[in-house]
N, CA and C atoms as a LAMMPS dump frame, in Angstrom:
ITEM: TIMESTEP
0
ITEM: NUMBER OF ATOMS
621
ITEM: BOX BOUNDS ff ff ff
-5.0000000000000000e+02 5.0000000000000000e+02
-5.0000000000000000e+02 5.0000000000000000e+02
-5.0000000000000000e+02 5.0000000000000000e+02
ITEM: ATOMS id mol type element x y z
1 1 1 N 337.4 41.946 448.14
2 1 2 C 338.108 42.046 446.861
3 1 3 C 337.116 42.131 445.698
4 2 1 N 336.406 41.473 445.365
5 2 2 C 335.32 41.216 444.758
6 2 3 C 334.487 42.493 444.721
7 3 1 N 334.312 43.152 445.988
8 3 2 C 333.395 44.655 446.135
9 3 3 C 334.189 45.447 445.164
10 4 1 N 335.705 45.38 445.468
11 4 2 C 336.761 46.726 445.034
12 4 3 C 336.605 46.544 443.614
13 5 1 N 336.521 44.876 443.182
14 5 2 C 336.499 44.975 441.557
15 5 3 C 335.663 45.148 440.873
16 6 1 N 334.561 45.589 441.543
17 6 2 C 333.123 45.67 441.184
18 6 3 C 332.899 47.317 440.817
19 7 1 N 333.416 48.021 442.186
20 7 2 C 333.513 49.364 441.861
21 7 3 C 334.557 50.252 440.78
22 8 1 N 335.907 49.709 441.031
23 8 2 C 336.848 49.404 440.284
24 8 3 C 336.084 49.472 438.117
25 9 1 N 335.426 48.375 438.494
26 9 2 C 334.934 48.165 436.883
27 9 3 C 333.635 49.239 436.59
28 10 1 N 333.362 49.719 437.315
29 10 2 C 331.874 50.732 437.679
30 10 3 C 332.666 51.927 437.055
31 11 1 N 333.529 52.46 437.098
32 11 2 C 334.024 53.703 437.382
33 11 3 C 333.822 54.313 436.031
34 12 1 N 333.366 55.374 435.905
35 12 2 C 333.069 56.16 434.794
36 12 3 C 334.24 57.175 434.361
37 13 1 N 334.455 57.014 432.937
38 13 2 C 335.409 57.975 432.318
39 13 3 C 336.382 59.091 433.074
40 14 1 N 337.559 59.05 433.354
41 14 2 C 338.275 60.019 433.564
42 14 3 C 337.878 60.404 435.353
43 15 1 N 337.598 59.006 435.525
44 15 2 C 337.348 59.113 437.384
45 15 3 C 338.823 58.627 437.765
46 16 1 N 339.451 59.084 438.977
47 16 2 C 340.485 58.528 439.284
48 16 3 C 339.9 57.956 440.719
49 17 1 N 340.814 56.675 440.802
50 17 2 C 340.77 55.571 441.586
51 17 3 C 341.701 55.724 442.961
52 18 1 N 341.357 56.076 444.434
53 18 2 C 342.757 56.267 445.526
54 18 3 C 343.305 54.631 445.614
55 19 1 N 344.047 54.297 445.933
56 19 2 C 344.782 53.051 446.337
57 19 3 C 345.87 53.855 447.763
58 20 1 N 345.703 52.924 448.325
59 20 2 C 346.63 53.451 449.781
60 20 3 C 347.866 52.378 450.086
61 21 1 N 349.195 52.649 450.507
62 21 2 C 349.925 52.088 450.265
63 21 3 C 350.491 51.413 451.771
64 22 1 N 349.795 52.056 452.35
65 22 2 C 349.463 51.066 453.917
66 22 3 C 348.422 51.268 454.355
67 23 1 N 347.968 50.171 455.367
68 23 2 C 346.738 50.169 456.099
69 23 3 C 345.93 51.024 456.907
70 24 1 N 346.982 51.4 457.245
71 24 2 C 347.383 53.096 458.242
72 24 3 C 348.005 54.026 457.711
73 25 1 N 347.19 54.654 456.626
74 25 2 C 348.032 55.504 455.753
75 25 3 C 347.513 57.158 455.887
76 26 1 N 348.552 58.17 455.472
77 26 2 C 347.919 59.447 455.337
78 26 3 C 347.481 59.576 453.683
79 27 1 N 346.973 61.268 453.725
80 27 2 C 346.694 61.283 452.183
81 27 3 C 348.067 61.943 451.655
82 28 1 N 349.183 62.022 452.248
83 28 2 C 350.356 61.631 451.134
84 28 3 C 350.725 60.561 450.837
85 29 1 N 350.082 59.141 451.269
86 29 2 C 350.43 58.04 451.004
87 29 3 C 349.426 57.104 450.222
88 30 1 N 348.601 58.035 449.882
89 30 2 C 347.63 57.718 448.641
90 30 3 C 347.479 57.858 446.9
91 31 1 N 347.602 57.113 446.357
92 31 2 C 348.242 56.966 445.148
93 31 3 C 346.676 57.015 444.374
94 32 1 N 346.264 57.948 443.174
95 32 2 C 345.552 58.228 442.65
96 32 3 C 346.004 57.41 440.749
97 33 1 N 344.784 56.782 440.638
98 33 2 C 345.102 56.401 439.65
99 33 3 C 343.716 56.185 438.464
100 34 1 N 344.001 56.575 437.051
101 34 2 C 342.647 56.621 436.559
102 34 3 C 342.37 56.397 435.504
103 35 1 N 341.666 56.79 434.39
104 35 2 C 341.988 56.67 432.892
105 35 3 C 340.511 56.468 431.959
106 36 1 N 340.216 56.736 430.768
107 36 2 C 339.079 56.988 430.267
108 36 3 C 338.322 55.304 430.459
109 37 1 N 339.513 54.79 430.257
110 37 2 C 338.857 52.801 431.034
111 37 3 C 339.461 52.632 431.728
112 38 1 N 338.74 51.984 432.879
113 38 2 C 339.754 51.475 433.849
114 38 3 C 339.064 49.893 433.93
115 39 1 N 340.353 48.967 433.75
116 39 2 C 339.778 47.463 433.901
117 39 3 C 341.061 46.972 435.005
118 40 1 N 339.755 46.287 435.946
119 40 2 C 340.864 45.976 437.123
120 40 3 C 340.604 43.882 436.988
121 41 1 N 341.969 43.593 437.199
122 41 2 C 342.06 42.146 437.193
123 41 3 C 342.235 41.717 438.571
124 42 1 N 341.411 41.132 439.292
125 42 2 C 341.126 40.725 440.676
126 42 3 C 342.206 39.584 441.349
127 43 1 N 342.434 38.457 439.458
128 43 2 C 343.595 37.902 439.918
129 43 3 C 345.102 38.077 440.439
130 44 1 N 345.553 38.925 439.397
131 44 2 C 346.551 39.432 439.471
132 44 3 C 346.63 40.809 440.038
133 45 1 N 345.054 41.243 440.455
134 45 2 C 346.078 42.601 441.194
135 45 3 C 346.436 43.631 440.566
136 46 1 N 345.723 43.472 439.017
137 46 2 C 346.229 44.513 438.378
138 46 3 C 345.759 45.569 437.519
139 47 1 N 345.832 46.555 437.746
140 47 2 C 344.71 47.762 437.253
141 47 3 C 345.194 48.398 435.659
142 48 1 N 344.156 47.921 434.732
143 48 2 C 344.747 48.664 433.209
144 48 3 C 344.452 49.679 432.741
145 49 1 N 344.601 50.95 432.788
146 49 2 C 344.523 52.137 432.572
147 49 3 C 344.662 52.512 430.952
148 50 1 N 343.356 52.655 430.517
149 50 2 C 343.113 53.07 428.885
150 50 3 C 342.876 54.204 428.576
151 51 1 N 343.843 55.419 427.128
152 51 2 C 343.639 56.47 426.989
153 51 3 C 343.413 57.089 427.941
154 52 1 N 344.516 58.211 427.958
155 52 2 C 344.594 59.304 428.742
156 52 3 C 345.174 58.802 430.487
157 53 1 N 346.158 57.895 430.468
158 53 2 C 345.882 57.271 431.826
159 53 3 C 346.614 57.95 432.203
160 54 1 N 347.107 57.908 433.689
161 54 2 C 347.057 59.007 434.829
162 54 3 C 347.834 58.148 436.278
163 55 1 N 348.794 58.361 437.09
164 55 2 C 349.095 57.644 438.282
165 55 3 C 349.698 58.702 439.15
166 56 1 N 348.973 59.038 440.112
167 56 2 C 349.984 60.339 440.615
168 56 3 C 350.122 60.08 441.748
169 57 1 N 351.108 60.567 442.388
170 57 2 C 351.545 60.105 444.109
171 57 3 C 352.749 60.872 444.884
172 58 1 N 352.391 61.852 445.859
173 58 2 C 352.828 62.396 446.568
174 58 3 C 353.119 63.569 444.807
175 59 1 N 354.513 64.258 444.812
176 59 2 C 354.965 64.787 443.954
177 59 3 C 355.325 64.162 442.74
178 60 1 N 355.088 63.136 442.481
179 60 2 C 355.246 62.232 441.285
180 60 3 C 353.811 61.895 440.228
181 61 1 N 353.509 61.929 438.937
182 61 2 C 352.451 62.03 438.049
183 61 3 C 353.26 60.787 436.937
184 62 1 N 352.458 60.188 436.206
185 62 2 C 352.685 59.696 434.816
186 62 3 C 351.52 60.139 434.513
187 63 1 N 351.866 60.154 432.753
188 63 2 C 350.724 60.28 432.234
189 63 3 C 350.771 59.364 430.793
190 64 1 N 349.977 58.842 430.214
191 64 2 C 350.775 58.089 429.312
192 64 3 C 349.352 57.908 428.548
193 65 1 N 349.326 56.918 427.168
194 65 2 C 348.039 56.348 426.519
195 65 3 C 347.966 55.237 427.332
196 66 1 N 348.453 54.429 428.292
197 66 2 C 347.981 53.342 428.844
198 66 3 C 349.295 52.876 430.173
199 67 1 N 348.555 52.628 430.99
200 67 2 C 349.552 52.264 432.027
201 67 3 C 348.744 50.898 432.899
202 68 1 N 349.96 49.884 433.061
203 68 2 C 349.539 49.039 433.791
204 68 3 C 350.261 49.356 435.132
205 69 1 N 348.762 49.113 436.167
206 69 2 C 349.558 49.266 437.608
207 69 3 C 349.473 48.277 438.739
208 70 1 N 350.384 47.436 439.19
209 70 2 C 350.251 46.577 440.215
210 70 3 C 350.089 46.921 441.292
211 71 1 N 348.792 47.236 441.624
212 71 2 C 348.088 47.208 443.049
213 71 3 C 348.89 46.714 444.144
214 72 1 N 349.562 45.318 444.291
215 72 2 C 350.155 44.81 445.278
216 72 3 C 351.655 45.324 445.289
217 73 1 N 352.38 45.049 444.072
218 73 2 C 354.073 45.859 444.341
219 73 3 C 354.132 47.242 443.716
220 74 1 N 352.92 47.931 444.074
221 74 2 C 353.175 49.381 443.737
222 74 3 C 354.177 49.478 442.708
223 75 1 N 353.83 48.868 441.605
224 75 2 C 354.734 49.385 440.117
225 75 3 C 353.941 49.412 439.047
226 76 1 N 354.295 50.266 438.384
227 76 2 C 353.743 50.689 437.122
228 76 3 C 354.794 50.846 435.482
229 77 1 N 353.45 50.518 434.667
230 77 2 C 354.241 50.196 433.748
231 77 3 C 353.726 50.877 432.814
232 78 1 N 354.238 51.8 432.037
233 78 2 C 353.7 53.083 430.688
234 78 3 C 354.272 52.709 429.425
235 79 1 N 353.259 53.27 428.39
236 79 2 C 353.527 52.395 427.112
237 79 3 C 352.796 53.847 426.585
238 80 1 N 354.249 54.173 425.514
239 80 2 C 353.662 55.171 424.627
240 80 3 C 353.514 56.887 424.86
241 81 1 N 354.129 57.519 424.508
242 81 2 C 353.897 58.764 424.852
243 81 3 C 353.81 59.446 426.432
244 82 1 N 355.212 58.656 426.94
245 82 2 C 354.936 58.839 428.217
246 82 3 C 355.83 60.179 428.868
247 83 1 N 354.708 60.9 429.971
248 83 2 C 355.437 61.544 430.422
249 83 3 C 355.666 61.497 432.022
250 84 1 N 356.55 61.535 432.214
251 84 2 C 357.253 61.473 433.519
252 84 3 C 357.578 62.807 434.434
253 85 1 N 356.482 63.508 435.659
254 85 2 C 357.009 64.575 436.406
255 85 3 C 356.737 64.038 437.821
256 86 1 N 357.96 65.22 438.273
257 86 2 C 358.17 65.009 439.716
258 86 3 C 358.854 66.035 440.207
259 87 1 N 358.162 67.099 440.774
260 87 2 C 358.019 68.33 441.453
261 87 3 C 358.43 69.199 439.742
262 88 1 N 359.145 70.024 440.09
263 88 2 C 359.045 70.494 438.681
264 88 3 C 360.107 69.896 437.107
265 89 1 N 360.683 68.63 437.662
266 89 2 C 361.086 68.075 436.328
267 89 3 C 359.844 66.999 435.351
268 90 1 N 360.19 67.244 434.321
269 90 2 C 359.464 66.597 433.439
270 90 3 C 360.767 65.744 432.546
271 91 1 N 359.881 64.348 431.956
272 91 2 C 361.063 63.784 431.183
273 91 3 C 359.555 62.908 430.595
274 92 1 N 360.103 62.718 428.971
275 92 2 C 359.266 62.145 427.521
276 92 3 C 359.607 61.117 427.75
277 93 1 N 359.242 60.26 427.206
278 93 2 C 359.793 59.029 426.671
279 93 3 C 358.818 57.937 425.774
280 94 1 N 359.655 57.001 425.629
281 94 2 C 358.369 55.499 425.095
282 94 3 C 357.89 54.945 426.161
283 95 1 N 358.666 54.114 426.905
284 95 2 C 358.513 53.657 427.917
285 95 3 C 358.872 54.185 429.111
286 96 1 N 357.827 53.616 430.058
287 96 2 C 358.499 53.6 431.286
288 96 3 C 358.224 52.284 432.564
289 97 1 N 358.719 51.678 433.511
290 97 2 C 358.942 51.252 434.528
291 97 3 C 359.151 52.062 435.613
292 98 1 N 358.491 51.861 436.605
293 98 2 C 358.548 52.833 437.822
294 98 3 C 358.033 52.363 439.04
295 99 1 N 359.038 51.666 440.006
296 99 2 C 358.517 51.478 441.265
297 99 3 C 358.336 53.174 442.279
298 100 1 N 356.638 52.614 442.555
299 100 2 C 356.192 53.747 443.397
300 100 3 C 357.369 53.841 444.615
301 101 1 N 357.421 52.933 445.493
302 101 2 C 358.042 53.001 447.1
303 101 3 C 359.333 53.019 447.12
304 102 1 N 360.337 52.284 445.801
305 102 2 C 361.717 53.075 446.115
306 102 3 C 361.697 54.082 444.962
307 103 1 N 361.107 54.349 444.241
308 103 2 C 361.179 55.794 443.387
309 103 3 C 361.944 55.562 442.331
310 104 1 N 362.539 54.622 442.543
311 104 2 C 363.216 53.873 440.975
312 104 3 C 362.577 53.633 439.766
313 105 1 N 363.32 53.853 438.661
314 105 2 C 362.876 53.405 437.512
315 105 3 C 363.21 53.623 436.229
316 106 1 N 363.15 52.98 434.944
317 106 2 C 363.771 52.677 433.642
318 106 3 C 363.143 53.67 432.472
319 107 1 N 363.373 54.305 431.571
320 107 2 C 362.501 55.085 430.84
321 107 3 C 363.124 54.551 429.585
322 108 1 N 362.945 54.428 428.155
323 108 2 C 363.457 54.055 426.737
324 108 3 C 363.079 55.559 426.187
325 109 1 N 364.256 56.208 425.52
326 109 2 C 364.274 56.951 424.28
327 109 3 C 363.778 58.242 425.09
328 110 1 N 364.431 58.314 426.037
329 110 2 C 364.047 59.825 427.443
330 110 3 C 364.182 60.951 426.744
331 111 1 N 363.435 62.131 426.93
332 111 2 C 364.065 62.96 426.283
333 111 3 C 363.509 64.538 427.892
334 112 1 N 364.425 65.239 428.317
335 112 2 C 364.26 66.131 429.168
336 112 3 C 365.172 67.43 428.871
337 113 1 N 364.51 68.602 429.2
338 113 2 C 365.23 69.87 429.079
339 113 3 C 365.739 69.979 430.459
340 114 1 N 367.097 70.258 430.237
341 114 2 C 367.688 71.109 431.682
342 114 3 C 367.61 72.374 431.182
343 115 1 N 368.715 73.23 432.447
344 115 2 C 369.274 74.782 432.319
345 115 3 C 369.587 75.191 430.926
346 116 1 N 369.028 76.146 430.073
347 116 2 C 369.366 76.183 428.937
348 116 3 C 370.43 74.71 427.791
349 117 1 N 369.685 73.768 428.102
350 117 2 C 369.793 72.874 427.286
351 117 3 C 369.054 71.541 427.399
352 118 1 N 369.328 70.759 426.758
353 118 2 C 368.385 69.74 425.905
354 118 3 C 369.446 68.171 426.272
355 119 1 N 368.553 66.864 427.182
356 119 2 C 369.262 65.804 427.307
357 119 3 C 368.282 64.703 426.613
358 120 1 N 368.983 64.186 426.628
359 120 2 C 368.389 62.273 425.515
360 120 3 C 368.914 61.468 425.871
361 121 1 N 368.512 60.104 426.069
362 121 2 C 369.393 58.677 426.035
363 121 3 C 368.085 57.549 425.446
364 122 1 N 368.984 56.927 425.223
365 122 2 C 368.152 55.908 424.624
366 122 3 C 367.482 55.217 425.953
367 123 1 N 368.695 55.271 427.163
368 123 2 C 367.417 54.748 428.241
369 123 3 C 368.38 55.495 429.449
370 124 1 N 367.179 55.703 430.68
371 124 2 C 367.793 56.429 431.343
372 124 3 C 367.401 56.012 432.697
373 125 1 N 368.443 55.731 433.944
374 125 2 C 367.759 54.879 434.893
375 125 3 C 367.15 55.959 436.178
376 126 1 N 366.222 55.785 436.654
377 126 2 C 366.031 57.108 437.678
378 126 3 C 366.965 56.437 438.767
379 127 1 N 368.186 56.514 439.544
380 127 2 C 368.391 55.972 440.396
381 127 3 C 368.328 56.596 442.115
382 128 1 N 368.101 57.479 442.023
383 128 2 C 367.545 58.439 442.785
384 128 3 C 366.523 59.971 442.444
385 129 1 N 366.691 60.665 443.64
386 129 2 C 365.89 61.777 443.314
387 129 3 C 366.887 62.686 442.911
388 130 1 N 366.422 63.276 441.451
389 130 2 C 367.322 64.33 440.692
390 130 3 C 368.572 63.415 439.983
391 131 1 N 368.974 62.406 439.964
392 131 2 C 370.181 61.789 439.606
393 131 3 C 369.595 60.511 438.68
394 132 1 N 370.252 60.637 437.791
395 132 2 C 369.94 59.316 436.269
396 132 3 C 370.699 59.528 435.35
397 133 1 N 371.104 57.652 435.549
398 133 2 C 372.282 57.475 435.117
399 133 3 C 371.782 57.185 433.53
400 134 1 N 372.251 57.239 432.373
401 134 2 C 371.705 56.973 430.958
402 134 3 C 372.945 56.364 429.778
403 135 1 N 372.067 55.754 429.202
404 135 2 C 372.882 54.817 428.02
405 135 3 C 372.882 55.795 426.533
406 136 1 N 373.801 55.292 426.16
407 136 2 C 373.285 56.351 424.837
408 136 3 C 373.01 57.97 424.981
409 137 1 N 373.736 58.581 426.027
410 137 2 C 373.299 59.727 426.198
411 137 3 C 373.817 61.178 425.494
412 138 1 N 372.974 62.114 425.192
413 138 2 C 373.701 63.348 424.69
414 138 3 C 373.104 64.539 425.238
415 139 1 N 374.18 65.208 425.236
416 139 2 C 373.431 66.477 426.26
417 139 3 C 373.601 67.875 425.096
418 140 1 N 372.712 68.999 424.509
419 140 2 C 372.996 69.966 423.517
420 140 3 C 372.307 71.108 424.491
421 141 1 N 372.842 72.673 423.712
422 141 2 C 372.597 73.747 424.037
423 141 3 C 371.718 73.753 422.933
424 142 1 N 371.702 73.309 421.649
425 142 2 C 370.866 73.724 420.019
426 142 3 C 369.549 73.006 420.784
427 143 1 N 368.441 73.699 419.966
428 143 2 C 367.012 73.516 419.727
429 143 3 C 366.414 72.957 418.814
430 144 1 N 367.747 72.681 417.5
431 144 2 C 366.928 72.139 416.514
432 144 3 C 366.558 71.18 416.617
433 145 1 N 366.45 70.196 415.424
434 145 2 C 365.6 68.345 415.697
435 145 3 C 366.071 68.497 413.989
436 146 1 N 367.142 67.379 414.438
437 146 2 C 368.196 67.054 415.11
438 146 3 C 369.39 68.158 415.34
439 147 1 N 369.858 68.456 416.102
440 147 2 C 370.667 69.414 416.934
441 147 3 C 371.678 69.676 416.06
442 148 1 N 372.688 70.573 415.732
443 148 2 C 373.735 71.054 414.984
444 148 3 C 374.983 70.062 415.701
445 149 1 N 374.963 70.292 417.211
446 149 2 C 376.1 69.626 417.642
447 149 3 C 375.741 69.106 419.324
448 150 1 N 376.095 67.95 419.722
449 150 2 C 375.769 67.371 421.118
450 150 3 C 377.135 66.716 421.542
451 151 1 N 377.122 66.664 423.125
452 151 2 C 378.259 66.001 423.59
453 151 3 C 377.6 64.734 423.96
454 152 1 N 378.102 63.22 423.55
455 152 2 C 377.303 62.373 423.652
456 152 3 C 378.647 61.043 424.191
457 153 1 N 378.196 60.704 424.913
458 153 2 C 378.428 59.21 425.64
459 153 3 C 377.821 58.484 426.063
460 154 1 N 378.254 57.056 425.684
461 154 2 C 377.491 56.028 425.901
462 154 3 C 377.439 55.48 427.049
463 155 1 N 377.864 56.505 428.528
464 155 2 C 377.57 56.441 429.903
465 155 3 C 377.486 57.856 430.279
466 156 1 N 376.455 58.01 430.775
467 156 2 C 376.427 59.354 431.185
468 156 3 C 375.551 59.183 432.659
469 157 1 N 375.794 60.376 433.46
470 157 2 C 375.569 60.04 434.85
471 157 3 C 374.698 61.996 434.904
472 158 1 N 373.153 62.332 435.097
473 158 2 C 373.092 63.699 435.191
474 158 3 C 372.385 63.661 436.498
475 159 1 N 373.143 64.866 437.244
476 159 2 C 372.654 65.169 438.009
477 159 3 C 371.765 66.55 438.193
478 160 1 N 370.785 66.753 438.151
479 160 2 C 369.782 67.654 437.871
480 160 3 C 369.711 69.12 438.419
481 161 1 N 370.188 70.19 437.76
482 161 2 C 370.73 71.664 438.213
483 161 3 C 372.055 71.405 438.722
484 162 1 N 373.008 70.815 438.371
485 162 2 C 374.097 71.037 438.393
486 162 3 C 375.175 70.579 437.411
487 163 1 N 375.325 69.176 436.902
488 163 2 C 376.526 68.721 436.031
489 163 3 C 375.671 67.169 434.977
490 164 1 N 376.39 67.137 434.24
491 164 2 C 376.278 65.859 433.176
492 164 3 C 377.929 65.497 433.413
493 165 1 N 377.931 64.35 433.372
494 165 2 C 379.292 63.45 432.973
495 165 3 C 378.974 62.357 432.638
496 166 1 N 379.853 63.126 430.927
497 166 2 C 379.935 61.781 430.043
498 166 3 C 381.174 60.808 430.239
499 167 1 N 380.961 59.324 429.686
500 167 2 C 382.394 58.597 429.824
501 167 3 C 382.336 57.721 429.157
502 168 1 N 383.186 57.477 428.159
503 168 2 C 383.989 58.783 427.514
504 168 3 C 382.834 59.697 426.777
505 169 1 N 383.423 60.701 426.498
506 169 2 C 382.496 61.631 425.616
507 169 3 C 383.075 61.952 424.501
508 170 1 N 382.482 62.363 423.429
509 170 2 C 382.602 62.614 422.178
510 170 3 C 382.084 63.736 421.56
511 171 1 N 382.343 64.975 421.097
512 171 2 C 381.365 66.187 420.931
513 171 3 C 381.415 65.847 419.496
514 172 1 N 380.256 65.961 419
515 172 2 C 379.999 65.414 417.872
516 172 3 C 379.247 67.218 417.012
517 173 1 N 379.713 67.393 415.749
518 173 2 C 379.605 68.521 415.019
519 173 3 C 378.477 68.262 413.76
520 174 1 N 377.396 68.52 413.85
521 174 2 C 376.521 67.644 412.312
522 174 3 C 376.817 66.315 412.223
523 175 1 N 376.478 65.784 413.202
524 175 2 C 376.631 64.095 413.533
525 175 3 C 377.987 63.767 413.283
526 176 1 N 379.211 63.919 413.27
527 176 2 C 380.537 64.595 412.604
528 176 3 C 381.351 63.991 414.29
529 177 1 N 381.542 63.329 414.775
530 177 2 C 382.864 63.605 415.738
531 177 3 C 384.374 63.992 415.715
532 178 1 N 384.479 65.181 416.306
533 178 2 C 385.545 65.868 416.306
534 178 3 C 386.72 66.033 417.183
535 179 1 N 386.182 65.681 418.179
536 179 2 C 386.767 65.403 419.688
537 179 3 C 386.801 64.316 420.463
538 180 1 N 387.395 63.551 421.049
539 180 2 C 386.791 62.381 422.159
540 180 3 C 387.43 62.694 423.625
541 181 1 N 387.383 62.473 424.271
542 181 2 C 387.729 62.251 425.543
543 181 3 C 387.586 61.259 426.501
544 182 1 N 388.397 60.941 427.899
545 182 2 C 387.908 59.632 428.414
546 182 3 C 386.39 60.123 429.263
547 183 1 N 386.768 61.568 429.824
548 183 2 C 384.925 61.639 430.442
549 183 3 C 384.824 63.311 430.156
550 184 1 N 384.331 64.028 430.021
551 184 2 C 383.761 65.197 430.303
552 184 3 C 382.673 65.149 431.513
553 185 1 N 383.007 66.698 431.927
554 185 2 C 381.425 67.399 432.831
555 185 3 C 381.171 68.606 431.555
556 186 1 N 379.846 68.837 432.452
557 186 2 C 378.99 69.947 431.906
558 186 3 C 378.175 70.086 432.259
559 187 1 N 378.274 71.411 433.048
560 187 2 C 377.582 72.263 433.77
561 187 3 C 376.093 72.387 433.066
562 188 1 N 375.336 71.916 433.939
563 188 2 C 373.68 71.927 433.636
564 188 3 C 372.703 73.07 434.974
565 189 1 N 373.645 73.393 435.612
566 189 2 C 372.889 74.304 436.722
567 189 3 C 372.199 75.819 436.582
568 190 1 N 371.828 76.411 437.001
569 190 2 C 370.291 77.136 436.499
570 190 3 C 371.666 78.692 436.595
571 191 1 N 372.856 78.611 437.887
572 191 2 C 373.716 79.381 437.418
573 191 3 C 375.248 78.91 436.842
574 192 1 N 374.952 78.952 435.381
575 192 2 C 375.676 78.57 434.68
576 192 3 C 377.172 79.519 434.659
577 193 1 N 378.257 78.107 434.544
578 193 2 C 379.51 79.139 434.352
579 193 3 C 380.059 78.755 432.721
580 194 1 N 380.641 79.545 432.142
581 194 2 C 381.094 79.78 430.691
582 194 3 C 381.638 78.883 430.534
583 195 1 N 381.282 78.207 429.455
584 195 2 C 382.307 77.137 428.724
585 195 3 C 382.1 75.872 429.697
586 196 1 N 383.147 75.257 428.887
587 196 2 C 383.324 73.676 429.455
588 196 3 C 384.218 73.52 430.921
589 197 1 N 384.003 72.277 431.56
590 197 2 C 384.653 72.352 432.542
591 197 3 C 385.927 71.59 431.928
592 198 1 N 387.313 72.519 432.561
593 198 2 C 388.855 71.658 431.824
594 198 3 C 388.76 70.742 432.546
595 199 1 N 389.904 69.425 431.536
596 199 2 C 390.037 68.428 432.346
597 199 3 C 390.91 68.284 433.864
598 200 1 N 390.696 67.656 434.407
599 200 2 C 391.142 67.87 435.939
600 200 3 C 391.557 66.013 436.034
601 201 1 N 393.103 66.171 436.298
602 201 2 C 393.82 64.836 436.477
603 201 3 C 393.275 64.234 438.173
604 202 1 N 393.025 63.497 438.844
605 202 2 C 392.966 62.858 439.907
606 202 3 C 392.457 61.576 439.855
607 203 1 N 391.44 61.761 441.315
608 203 2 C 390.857 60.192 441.373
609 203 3 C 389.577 60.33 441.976
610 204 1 N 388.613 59.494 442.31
611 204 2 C 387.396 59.917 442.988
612 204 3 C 387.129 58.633 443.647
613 205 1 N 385.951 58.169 444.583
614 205 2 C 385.68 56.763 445.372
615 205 3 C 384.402 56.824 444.241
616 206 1 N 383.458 57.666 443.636
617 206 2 C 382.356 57.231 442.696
618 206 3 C 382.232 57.202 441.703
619 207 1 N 383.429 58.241 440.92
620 207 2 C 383.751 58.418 439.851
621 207 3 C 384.74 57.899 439.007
């Protein structure tokens, strides 16, 4: 331990660090991690990644101004200008939380482009692969900053190249709400169909 924190503290600018996540591991199960400082704490196990830091693993990257990473429960923690990819999605944010081994994790103030449009939540949970569920969420076709008009609910569930559902939703016109509903969809898939999806009376076991 003592050797690792030795080399660990040795490491020169913008070197990245492997960590292996079993004993018997391949190199997809090697987690690269790095940053213009790297200070490793021997007690706790825990590696602090300064300016420009870096954690990448299998198809998954952060990149952030600083990330703390726990060596022992493979989690990491990003502060600031963080960005979040994994195969070809990308998602902004302030924060993030991110367990490496179940792929879970919390982001504050998310911001990601789908299929010709633009999603946000104030926080957004990864709960699987392609699927995150979000608080505060709004989904727009506009480009501006701040957008002309967004459909926004304060539960929203997106599933990635295919649908958003808000609940309830609210389409809001120049910050203006004009509409409410108990949930909307909306089609986010790469082949998009016209317009909104109508409402549809039933029932669902997830929905």
């Amino acid at each position: 331990m003592l050797l690792l924190a030795l080399l660990l503290i040795a490491q020169p600018a913008d070197t990245l660090v492997r960590d292996s996540t079993s004993a018997d591991t391949t190199q997809r199960d090697i987690i690269y991690y790095g940053g213009k400082r790297v200070i490793f704490n021997a007690k706790s196990e825990e590696v602090l990644l300064l300016d420009s830091a870096s954690v990448r693993y299998r198809e998954m990257s952060v990149h952030s101004d600083s990330i703390r990473y726990d060596v022992k429960q493979h989690r990491l923690t990003a502060y600031a200008d963080v960005l979040f990819t994994s195969g070809s999605e990308n998602i902004t944010g302030n924060m993030l939380v991110y367990d490496v081994d179940s792929r879970k994790g919390m982001m504050r103030s998310a911001y990601t482009s789908v299929e010709n449009g633009f999603f946000r939540a104030n926080e957004v949970w990864l709960v699987r692969e392609r699927v995150m569920n979000g608080r505060g969420g709004s989904y727009t076709t506009c480009d501006h900053n701040p957008p002309h008009y967004v459909f926004y609910g304060p539960r929203v569930k997106l599933f990635m190249d295919d649908v958003a559902i808000a609940e309830p939703m609210v389409f809001k016109l120049f910050n203006t709400p004009l509409l409410a509903a108990p949930f909307w969809m909306v089609p986010v898939a790469s082949k998009r169909k016209s317009g909104l999806l109508p409402f549809k009376i039933g029932n669902s076991s997830t929905e």
